[in-house]
N, C-alpha and C positions, 0 to 999 in steps of 0.2 A: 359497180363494184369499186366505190372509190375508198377507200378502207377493210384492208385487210387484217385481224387480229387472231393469231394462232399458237395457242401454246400444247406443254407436255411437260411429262415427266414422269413421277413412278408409279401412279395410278392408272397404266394401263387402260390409257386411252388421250387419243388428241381432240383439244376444246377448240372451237370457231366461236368469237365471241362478236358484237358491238358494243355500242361503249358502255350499255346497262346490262345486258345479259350474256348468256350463253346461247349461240345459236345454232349451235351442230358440235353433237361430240360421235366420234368415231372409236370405236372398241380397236384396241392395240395391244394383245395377248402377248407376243410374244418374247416380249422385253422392254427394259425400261428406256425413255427417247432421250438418246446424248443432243439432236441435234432437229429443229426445223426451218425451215428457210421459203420462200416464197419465191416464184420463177419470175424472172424479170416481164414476162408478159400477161404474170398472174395466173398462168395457165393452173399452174403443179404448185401442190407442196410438195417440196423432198422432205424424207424425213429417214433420216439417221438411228439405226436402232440395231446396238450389237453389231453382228457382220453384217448386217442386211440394208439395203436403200431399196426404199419404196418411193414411186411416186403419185399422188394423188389426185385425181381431179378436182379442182376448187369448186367449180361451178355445178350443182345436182348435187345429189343425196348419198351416193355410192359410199358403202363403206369397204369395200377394198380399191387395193391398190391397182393404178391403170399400168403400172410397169415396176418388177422389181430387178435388184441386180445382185447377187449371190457372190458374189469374186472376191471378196474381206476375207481374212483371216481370223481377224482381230477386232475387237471394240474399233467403232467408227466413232472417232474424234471430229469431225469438220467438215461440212460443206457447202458446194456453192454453185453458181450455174454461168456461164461463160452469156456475155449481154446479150447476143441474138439466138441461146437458150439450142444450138446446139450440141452442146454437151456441157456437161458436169463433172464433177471433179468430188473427191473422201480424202482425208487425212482418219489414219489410224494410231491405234497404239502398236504394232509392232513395224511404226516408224515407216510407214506405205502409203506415197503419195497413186491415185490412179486418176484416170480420165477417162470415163465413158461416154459413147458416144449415144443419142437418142433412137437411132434409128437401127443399132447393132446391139446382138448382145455379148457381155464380156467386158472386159476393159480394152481401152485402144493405148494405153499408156502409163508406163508405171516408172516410179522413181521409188528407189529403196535408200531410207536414211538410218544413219546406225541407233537410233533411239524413237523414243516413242513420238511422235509429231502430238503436239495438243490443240492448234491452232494453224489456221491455212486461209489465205484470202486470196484472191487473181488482182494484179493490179489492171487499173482501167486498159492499159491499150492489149490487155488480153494475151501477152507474150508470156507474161512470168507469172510463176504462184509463189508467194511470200509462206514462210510457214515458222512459227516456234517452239524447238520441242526442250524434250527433260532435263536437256544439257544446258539449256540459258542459250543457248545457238537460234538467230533469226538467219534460216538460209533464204535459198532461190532456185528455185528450178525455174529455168529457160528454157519454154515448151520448143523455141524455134531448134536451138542447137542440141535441146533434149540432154544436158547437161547442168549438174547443179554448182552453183558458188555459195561463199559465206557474206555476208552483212556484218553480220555481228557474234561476237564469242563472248563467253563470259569466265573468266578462271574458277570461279567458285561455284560454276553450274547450277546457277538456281534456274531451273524453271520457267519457263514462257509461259504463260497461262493462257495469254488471249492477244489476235493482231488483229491491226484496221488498218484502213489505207481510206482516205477522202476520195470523194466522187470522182474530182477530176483528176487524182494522182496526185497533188503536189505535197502531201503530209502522211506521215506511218507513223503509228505509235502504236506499243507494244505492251505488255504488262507483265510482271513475273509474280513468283509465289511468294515475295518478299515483300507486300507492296508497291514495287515501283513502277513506274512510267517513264519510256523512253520515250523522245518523241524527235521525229527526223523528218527536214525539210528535202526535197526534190530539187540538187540543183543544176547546173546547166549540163554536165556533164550528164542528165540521167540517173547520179548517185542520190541515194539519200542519208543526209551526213547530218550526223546525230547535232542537237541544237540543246537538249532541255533535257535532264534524270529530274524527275517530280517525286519527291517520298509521298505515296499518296494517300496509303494506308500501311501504316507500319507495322511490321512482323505480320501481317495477315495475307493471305491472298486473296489475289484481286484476281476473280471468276471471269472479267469481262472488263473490256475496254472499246469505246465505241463513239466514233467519231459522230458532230451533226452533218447535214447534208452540206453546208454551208462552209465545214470546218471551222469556225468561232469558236466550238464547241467539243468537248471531252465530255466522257461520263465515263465513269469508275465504278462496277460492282464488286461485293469483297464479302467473304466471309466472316469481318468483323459487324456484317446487318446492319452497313449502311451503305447508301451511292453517293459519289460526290460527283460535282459539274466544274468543269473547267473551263477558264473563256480564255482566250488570246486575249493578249494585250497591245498595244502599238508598239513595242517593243519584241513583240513574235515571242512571249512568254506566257506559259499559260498559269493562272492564278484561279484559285479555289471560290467560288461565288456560291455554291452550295452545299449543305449537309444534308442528305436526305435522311433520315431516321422512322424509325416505325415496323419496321418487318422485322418478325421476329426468328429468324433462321436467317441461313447465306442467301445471297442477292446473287442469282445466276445468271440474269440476262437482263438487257433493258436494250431499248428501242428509241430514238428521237422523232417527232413528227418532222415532216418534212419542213415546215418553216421553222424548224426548232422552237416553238412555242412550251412544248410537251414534251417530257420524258417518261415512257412504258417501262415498270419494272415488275419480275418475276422472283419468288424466292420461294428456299426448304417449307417456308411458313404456307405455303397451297395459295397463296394470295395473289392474283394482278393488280396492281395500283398504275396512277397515271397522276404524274406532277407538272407543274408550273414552272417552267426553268427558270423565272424573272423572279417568283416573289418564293420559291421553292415549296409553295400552299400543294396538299394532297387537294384533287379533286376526283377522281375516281379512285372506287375499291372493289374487285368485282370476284366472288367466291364461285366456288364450284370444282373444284380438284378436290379430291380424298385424300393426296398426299402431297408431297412436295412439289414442284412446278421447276425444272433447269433450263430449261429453254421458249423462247418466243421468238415468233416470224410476226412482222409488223410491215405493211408497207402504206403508203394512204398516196401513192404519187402516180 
C-alpha cells in the first residue's frame, strides 16, 4: 500500500483510485463529504460529512464504516489524526473544536470558539491545534493547559479559508477569502512571526493552502480555477513558479507527492489531475465523479 489516493464530494460516494483508474468507490448517502484525510498508519480514512465522522477501513472491501462519532452539532469543517493515531480531532461551523479518543465513545475535549472555525491543523509536537476561522483570526488551543490564545487578528475580518504547518514545524501559512497568503517562520522562542503577505490570487478565494513535505514548496487552490506553486527562495521568500490552468470549476483541494515531484488537484469540475511541479506539464487526468469533487486524502509515504 505504497500509494494512497482518496477523494469525495457531492456525488455521494468516496472514490479510491491509482494513477489510471478508479479502484473502489463506496456509497455515501447521507451527505455531501466537507472533508477526507488518511491515518498516519494508513489504517483509516476519516471522513468528515455534515455532523458525522466516520472512520473507514482502507484495507478490504467494507463499505461501511468501522467506527462513527455523532457529537457535531454542526457542519464538520476539518480534520485530522494526532501521529501515533490515538485520537483525532473536527473543526466545525458553529466554531467547536473537539478530540476524540479511539478507543471511547464521545468526545474527550472541547474548545468553543466564538465563530465558525473553517480550518484546523495539530502542529507536529502534538501540543497545540492551529485553527482559522470567519473572523480572519488564526488562534491556538493548547491541548496541555486546555486553554486558547490568538496568532493572528485581522480588523477587516476576512476569513481564513485554509492552514498548514510543515512536517517538521518550522513554517505556517495560512489563506483567506481574499486571496492571500500569510506565511510565518518558527522562531526560537516557539513563536511563529509572520515573514511574507503573498497576494496570490486576488479578490478570489483561495479553498486551500498546502505545504510540500520538504517546505520548498506552497501550493494555492482558489476559486478563480487555477493552482499556483510557490517555491522559497534564499532569501526565505516565496515566489510564484507556476500557473496551473485547465479545470474548469473551483480547485478545492491538492496534494504534493512526497518528493514534491507532483502536485494532486481536485475541483467543482468532477476532475483529478496530477501535474509536474518543475515544468507545470498535466500528466494525469482521471474521471469518474458525477459531480463536483472538494476534497482529497493523498499519502504515497
Amino acid at each position: 500500500m505504497s500509494c494512497i489516493i482518496a477523494t469525495a464530494g457531492y456525488d455521494q460516494c468516496i472514490k479510491f483510485w491509482d494513477l489510471n483508474n478508479c479502484t473502489r468507490s463506496i456509497p455515501f448517502t447521507d451527505s455531501a463529504v466537507n472533508k477526507i484525510i488518511v491515518s498516519p498508519d494508513k489504517d483509516y480514512l476519516g471522513v468528515a460529512a455534515h455532523t458525522q465522522l466516520h472512520l473507514y477501513k482502507i484495507e478490504g472491501f467494507s463499505q461501511k464504516p468501522d467506527k462513527t462519532y455523532l457529537d457535531n452539532k454542526t457542519n464538520i469543517t476539518d480534520l485530522g489524526f494526532e501521529k501515533d493515531c490515538k485520537w483525532l480531532f473536527t473543526s466545525s461551523e458553529d466554531g467547536i473544536l473537539q478530540i476524540f479518543d479511539y478507543r471511547a465513545e464521545g468526545f474527550q475535549m472541547k474548545y468553543e470558539n466564538s465563530c465558525c472555525i473553517n480550518s484546523a491543523i495539530l502542529q507536529p509536537l502534538q501540543s497545540e491545534i492551529y485553527f482559522g476561522d470567519d473572523k480572519g483570526t488564526i488562534g491556538i488551543w493548547d491541548l496541555v493547559k486546555n486553554e486558547p490564545r490568538i496568532l493572528q487578528e485581522d480588523p477587516e475580518q476576512v476569513a481564513i479559508r485554509s492552514i498548514d504547518i510543515t512536517v517538521e514545524g518550522s513554517k505556517l501559512c495560512a489563506a483567506n477569502s481574499e486571496g492571500m497568503v500569510f506565511v510565518r517562520n518558527l522562531n526560537d522562542k516557539g513563536e511563529y512571526v509572520l515573514i511574507e503577505d503573498i497576494e496570490a490570487h486576488i479578490d478570489s478565494y483561495i479553498l486551500k493552502c498546502k505545504f510540500s513535505r520538504c517546505g520548498q514548496f506552497i501550493a494555492t487552490c482558489s476559486s478563480d480555477r487555477t493552482l499556483k506553486i510557490w517555491e522559497c527562495d534564499d532569501e526565505n521568500s516565496y515566489e510564484e513558479i507556476q500557473e496551473l490552468t485547465g479545470h474548469t470549476g473551483w480547485v478545492w483541494d491538492c496534494a504534493f507527492t512526497v518528493n514534491s515531484d507532483y502536485l494532486v488537484s481536485v475541483s467543482s469540475d468532477a476532475i483529478l489531475k496530477i501535474w509536474e511541479v518543475e515544468s507545470g506539464d498535466l500528466r494525469r487526468v482521471l474521471k469518474g465523479h458525477a459531480k463536483g469533487i472538494t476534497t482529497l486524502a493523498f499519502s504515497d509515504y
